[in-house]
PATI-991198 format. One record per residue (C-alpha): residue number from 1; residue in one letter; chain; x, y, z. Coordinates in pm, whole numbers, plus 50000, padded with zeros to 5 digits. Each point is the difference from the previous one (the first is absolute). Layout:
BEGIN
+-----+------+------+-------+-------+-------+
! pos ! code ! unit !  east ! north !    up !
+-----+------+------+-------+-------+-------+
! NUM !    a !    A !     X !     Y !     Z !
...
+-----+------+------+-------+-------+-------+
END
This chain:
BEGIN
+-----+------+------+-------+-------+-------+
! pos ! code ! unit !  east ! north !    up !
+-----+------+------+-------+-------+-------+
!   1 !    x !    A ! 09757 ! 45380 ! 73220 !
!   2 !    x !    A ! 49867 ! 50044 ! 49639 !
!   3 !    x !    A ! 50274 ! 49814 ! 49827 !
!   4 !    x !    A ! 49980 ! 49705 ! 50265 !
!   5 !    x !    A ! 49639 ! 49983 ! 49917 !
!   6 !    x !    A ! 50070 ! 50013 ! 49621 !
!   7 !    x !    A ! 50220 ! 49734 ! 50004 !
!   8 !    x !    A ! 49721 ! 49760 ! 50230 !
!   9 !    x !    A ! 49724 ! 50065 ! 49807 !
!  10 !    x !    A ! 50225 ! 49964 ! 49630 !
!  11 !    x !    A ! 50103 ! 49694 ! 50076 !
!  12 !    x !    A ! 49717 ! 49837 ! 50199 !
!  13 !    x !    A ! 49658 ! 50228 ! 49899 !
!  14 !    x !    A ! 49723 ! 49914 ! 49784 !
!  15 !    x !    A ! 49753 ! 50197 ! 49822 !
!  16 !    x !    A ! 49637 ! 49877 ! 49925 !
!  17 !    x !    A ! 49742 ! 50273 ! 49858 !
!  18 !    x !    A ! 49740 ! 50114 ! 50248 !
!  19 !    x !    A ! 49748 ! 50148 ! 49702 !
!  20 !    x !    A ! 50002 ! 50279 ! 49817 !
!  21 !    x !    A ! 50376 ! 49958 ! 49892 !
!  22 !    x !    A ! 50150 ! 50072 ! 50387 !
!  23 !    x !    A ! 50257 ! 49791 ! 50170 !
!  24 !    x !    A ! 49983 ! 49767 ! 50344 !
!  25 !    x !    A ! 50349 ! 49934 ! 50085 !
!  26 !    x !    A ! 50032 ! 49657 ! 50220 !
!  27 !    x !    A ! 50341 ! 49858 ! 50136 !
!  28 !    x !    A ! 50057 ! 49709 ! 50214 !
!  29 !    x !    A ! 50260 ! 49811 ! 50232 !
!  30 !    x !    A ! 50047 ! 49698 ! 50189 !
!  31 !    x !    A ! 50120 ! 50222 ! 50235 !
!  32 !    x !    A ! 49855 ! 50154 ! 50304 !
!  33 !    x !    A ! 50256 ! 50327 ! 50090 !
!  34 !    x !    A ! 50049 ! 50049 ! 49628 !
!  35 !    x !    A ! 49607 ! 50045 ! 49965 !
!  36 !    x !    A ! 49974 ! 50198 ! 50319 !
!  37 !    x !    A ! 50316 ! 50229 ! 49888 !
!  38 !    x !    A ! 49850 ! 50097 ! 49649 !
!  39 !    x !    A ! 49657 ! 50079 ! 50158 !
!  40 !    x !    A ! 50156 ! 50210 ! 50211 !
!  41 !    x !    A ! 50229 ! 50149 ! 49737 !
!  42 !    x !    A ! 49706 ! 50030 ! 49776 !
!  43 !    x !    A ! 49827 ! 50188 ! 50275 !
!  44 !    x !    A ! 50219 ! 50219 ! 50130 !
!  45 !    x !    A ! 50128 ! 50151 ! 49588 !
!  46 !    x !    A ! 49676 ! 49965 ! 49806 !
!  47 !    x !    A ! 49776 ! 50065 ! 50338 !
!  48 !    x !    A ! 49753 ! 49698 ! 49875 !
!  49 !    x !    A ! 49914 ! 49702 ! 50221 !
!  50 !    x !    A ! 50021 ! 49668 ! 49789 !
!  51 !    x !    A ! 49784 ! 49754 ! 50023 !
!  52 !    x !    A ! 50193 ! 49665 ! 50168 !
!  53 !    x !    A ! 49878 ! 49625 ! 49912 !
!  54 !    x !    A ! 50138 ! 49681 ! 50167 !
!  55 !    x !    A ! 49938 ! 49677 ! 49857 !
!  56 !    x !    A ! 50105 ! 49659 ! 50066 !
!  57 !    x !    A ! 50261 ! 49878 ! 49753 !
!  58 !    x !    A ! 49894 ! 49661 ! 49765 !
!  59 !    x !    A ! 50185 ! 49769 ! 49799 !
!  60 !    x !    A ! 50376 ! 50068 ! 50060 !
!  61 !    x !    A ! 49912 ! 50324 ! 50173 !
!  62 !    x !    A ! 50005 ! 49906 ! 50336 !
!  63 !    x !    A ! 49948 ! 50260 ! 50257 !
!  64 !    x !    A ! 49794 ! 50338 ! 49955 !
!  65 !    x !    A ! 50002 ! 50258 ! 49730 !
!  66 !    x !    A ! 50010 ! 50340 ! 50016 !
!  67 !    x !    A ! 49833 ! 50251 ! 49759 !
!  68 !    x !    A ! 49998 ! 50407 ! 49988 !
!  69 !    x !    A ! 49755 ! 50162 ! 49734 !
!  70 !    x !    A ! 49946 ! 50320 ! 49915 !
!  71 !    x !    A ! 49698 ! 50115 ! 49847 !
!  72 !    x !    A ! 49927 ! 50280 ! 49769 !
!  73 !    x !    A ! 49885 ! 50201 ! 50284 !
!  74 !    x !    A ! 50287 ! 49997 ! 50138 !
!  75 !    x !    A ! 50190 ! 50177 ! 49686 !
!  76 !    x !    A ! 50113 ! 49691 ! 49890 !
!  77 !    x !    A ! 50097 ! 50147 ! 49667 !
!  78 !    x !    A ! 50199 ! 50287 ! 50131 !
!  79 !    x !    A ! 50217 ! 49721 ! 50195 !
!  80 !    x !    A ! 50056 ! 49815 ! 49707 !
!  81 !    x !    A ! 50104 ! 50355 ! 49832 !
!  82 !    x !    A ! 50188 ! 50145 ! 50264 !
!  83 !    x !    A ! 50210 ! 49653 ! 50059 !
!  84 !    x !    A ! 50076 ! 49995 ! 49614 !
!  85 !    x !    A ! 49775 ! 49657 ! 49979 !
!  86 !    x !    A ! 49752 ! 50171 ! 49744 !
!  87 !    x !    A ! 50098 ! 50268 ! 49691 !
!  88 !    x !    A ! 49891 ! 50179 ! 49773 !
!  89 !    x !    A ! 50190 ! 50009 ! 49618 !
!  90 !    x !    A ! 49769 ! 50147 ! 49679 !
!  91 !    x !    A ! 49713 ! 50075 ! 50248 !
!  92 !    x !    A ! 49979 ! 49647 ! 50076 !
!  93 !    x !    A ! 50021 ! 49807 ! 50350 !
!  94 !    x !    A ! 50236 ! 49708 ! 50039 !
!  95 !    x !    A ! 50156 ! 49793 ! 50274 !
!  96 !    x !    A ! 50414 ! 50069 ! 49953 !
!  97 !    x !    A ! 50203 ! 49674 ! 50003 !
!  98 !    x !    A ! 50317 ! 50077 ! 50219 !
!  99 !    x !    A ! 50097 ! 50219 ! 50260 !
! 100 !    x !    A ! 49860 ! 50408 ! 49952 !
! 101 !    x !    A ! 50331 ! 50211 ! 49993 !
! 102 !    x !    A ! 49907 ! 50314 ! 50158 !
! 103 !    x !    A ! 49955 ! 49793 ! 50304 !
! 104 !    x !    A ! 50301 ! 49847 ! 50066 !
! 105 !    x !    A ! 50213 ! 50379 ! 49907 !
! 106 !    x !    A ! 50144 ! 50027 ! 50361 !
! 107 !    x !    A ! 50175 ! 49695 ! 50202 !
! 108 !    x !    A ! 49798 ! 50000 ! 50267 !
! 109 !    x !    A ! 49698 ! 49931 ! 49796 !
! 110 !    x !    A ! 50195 ! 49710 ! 49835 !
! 111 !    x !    A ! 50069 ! 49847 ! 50295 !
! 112 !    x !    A ! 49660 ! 50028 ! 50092 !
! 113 !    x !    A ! 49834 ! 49842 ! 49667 !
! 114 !    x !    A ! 50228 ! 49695 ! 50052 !
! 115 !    x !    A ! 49870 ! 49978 ! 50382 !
! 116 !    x !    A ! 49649 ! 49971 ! 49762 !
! 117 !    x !    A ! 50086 ! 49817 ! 49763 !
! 118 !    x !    A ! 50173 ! 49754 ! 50265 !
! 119 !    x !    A ! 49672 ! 49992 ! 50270 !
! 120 !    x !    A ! 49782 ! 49876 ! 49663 !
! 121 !    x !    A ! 50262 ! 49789 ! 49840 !
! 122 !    x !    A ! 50315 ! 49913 ! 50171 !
! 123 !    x !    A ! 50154 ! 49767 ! 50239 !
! 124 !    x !    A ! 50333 ! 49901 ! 50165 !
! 125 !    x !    A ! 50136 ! 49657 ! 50035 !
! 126 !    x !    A ! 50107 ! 49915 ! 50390 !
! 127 !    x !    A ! 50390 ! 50092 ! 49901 !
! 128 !    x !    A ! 50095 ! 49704 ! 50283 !
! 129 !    x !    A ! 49933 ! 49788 ! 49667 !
! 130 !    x !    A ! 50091 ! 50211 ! 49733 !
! 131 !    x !    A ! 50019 ! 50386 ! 49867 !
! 132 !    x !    A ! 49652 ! 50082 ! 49747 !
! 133 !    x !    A ! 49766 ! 50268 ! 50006 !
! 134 !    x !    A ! 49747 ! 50009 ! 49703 !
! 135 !    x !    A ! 49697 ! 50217 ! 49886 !
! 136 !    x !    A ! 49734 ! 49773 ! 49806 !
! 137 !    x !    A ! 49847 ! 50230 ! 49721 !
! 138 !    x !    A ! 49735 ! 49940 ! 49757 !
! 139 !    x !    A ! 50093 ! 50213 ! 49725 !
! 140 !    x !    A ! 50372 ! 49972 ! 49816 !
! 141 !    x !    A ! 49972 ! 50437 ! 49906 !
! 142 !    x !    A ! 49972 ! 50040 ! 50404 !
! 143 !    x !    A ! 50245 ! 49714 ! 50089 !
! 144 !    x !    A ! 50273 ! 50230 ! 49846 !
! 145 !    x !    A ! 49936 ! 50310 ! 50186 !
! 146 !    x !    A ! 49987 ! 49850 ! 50279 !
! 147 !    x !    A ! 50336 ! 49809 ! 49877 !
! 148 !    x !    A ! 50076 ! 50398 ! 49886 !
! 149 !    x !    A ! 49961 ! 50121 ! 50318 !
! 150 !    x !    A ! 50202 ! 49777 ! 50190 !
! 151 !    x !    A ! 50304 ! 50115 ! 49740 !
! 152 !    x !    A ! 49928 ! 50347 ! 50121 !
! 153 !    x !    A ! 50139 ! 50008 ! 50307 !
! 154 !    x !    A ! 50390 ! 50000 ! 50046 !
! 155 !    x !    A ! 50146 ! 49621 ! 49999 !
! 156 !    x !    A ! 49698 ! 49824 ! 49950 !
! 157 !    x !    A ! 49841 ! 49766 ! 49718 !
! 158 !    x !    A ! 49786 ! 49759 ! 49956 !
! 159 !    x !    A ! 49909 ! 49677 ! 49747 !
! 160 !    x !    A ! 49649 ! 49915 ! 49781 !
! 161 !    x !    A ! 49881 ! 49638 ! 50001 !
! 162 !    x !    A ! 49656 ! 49890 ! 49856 !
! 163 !    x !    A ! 49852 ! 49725 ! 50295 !
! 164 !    x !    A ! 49650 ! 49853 ! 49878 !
! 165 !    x !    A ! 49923 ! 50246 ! 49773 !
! 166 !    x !    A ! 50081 ! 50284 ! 50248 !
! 167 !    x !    A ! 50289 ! 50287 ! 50008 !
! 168 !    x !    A ! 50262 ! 49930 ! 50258 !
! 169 !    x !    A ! 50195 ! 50278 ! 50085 !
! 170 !    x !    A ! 50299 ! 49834 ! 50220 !
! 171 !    x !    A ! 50317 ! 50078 ! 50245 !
! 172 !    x !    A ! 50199 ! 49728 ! 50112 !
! 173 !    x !    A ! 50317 ! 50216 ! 50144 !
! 174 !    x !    A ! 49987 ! 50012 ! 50368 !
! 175 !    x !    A ! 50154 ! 50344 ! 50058 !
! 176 !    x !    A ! 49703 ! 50135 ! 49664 !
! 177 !    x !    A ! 49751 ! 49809 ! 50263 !
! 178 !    x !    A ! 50131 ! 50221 ! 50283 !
! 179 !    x !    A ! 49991 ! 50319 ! 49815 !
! 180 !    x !    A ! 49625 ! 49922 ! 49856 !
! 181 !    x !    A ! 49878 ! 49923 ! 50321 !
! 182 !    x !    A ! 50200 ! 50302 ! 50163 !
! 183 !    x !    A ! 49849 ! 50244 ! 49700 !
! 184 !    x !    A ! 49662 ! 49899 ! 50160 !
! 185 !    x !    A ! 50039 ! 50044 ! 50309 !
! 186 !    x !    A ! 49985 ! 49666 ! 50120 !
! 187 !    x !    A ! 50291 ! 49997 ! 50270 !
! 188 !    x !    A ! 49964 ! 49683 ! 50189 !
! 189 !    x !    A ! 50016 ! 49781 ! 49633 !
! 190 !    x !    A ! 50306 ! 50232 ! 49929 !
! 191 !    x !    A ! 50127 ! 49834 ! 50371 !
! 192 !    x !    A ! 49908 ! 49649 ! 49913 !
! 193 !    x !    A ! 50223 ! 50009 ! 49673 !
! 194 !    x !    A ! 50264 ! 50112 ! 50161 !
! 195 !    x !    A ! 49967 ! 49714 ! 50264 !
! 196 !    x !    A ! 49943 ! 49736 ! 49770 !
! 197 !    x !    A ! 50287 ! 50129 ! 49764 !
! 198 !    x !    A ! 50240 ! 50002 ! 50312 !
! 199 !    x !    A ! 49884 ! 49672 ! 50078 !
! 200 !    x !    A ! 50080 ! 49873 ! 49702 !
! 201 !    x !    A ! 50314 ! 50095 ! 49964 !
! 202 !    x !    A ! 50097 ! 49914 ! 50374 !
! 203 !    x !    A ! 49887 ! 49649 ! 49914 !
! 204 !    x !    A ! 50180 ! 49990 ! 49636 !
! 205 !    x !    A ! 50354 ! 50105 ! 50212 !
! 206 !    x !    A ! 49882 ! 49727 ! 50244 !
! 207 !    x !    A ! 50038 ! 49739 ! 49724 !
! 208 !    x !    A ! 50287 ! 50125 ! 49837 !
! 209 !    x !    A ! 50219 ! 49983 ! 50313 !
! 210 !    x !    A ! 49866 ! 49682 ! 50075 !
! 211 !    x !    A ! 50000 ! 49844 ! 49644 !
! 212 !    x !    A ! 50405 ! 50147 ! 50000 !
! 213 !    x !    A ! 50052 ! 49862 ! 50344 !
! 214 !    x !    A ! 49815 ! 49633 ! 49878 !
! 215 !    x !    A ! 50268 ! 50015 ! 49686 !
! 216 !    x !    A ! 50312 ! 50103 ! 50147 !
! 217 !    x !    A ! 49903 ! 49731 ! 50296 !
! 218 !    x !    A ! 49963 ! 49688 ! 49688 !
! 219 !    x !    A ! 50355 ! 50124 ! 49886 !
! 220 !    x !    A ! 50135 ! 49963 ! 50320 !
! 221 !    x !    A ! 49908 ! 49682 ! 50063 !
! 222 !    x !    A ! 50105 ! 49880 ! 49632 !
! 223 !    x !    A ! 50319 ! 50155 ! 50108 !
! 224 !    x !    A ! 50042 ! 49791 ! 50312 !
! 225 !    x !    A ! 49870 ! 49740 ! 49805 !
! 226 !    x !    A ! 50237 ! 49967 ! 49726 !
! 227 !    x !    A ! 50300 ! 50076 ! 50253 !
! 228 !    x !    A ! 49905 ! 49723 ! 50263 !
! 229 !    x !    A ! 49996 ! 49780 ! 49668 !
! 230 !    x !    A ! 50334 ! 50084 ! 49912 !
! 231 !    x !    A ! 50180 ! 49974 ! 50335 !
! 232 !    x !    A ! 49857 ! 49641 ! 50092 !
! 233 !    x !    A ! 50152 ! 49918 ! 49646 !
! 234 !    x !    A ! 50348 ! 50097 ! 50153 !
! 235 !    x !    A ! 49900 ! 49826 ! 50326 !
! 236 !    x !    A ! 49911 ! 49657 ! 49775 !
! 237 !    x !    A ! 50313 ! 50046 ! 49787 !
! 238 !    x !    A ! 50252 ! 50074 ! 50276 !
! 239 !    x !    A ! 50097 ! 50300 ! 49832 !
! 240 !    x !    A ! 49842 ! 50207 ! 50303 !
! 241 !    x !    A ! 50341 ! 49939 ! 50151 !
! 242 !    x !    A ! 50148 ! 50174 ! 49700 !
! 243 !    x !    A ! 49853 ! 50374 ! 50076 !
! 244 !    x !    A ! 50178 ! 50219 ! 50207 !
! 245 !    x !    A ! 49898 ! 50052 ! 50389 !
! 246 !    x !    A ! 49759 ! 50315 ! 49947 !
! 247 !    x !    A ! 49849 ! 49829 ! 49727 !
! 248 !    x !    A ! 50005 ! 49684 ! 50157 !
! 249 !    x !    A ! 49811 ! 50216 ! 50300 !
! 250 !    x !    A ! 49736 ! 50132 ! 49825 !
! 251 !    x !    A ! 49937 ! 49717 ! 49776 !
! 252 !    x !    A ! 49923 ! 49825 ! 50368 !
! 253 !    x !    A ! 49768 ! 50256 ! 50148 !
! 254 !    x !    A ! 49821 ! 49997 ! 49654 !
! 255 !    x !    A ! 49921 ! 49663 ! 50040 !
! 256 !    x !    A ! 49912 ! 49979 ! 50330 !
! 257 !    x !    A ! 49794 ! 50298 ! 49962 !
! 258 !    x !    A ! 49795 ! 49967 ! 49699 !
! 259 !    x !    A ! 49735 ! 50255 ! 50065 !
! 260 !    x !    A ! 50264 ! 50253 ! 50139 !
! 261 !    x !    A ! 49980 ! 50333 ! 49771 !
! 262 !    x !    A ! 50343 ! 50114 ! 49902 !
! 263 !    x !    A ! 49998 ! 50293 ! 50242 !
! 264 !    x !    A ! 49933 ! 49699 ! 50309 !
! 265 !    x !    A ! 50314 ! 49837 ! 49835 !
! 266 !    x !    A ! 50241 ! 50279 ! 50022 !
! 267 !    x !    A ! 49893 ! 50035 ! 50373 !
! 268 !    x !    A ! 50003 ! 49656 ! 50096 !
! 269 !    x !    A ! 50435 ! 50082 ! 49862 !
! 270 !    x !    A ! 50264 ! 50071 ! 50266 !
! 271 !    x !    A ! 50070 ! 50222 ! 49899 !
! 272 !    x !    A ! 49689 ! 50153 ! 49857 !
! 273 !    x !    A ! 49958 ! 49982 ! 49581 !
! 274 !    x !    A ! 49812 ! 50321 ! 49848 !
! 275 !    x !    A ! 49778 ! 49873 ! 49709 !
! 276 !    x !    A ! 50231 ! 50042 ! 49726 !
! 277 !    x !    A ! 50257 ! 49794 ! 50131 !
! 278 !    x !    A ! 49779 ! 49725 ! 50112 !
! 279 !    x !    A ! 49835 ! 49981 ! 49600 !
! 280 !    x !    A ! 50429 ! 50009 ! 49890 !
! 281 !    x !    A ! 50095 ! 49675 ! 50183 !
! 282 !    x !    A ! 49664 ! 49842 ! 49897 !
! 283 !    x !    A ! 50069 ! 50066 ! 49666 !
! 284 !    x !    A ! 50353 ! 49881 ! 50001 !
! 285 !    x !    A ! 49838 ! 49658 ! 50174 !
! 286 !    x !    A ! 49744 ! 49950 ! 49710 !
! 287 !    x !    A ! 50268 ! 50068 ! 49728 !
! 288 !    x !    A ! 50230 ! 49737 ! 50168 !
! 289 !    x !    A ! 49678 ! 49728 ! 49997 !
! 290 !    x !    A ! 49973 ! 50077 ! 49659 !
! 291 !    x !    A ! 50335 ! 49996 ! 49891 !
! 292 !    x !    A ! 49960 ! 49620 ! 50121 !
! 293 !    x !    A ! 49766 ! 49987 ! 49691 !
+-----+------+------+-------+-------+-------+
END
């Protein structure tokens, strides 16, 4: 619970003074759960009750907004201690810049300070359209640990672009999506990348059979094409007369079946031609047009 509340409140909290050098903490979200989840989170570790605000989004803010704050009565400095937000070096306060080690020591707690940092931060592109999850961070020190602590778990990594002035801390590998999402417990995303993915590739096999079955259908027709050419040469030239009687046969069934496949051809035979032999007396027909010159 701690490290999933460090990771919220690094990535998304505020500090203004409140007099007399202590801390109000404020955090806010567009988002309705999220705020309800951290008030409850908040709650139930630090047993403090935070103060919510809803206000009506301006500008390009549609929609509501959703604040938390935590005053100084509510120990606001010893959560910004205890979540490695505020620390001390040469007696002196300061607000650290990237993620507090001692925090993150055990897996579980890493898994649960990217759930943080995610719910402040993150979001997931509908993977029907394509595979990206992102975290949007302020600072470049923090973008890295976060980047960092991706890396630390086995056969995952992740990429740092800078968007508008802003950290982007990126993943664009569909099965790094799945494992992300997985580490954070978010099972039914983990579902719909595995859907999507298997959609995908049901629909790329789709095209390749069909794109294969389009080609070798174009070849077959230039085939018939080029062979119905050559055999009403022999026809014009008298020279069909010439060919023996099974090539004279097929010659005839080739021409009076133009859209026949060769497989139709050797059937239509008495008796039947396999495939092979059907191509061998066509072949033998088209080298004796073209031996007409």
């Amino acid at each position: 619970m701690l490290a999933e509340i460090a990771g919220f409140l690094r990535v998304n909290g505020s500090l203004g003074l409140a007099g007399g050098g202590r801390f109000r903490i404020l955090v806010s979200t567009d988002n309705a759960a999220v705020a309800r989840h951290y008030k409850k989170l908040l709650s139930m570790y630090f047993r403090i009750d935070p103060e919510l605000k809803i206000e009506s989004g301006s500008g390009l803010h549609r929609g509501y907004r959703y604040s938390l704050a935590i005053s100084p009565e509510m120990h606001s400095e010893s959560i910004l201690r205890e979540t490695g937000i505020l620390l001390v070096k040469e007696g002196e306060n300061y607000i650290s810049d990237g993620i507090y080690p001692d925090i993150i020591r055990k897996k579980c707690d890493r898994k649960s300070y990217l759930k943080g940092v995610f719910m402040a931060a993150g979001s997931v592109a509908d993977p029907a359209k394509e595979y990206h999850l992102e975290f949007v961070i302020e600072h470049e020190a923090l973008a890295n640990d976060v980047k960092k602590l991706i890396g630390s778990f086995e056969d995952l990594g992740a990429s740092i672009a800078v968007r508008k002035g802003k950290y982007v801390v990126y993943v664009k590998r569909s099965e790094y999506i799945r494992d992300i999402l997985a580490l954070m417990g978010a099972g039914a995303e983990v579902m719909a990348i595995e859907n999507a993915k298997i959609n995908k590739e049901m629909i790329g096999a789709t095209n390749r059979i069909t794109n294969c079955d389009t080609a070798n259908t174009d070849r077959a027709i230039d085939a018939a094409s080029a062979q119905i050419a050559a055999i009403r040469k022999l026809v014009d030239t008298g020279e069909i007369a010439n060919l023996t009687d099974k090539l004279r046969e097929i010659a005839m069934l080739r021409l009076e079946n133009p859209e026949a496949s060769i497989s139709e051809l050797g059937e239509m035979m008495d008796p039947p031609l396999k495939k092979s032999g059907v191509n061998g007396r066509l072949m033998r027909v088209m080298k004796h047009a073209e031996e007409l010159g």
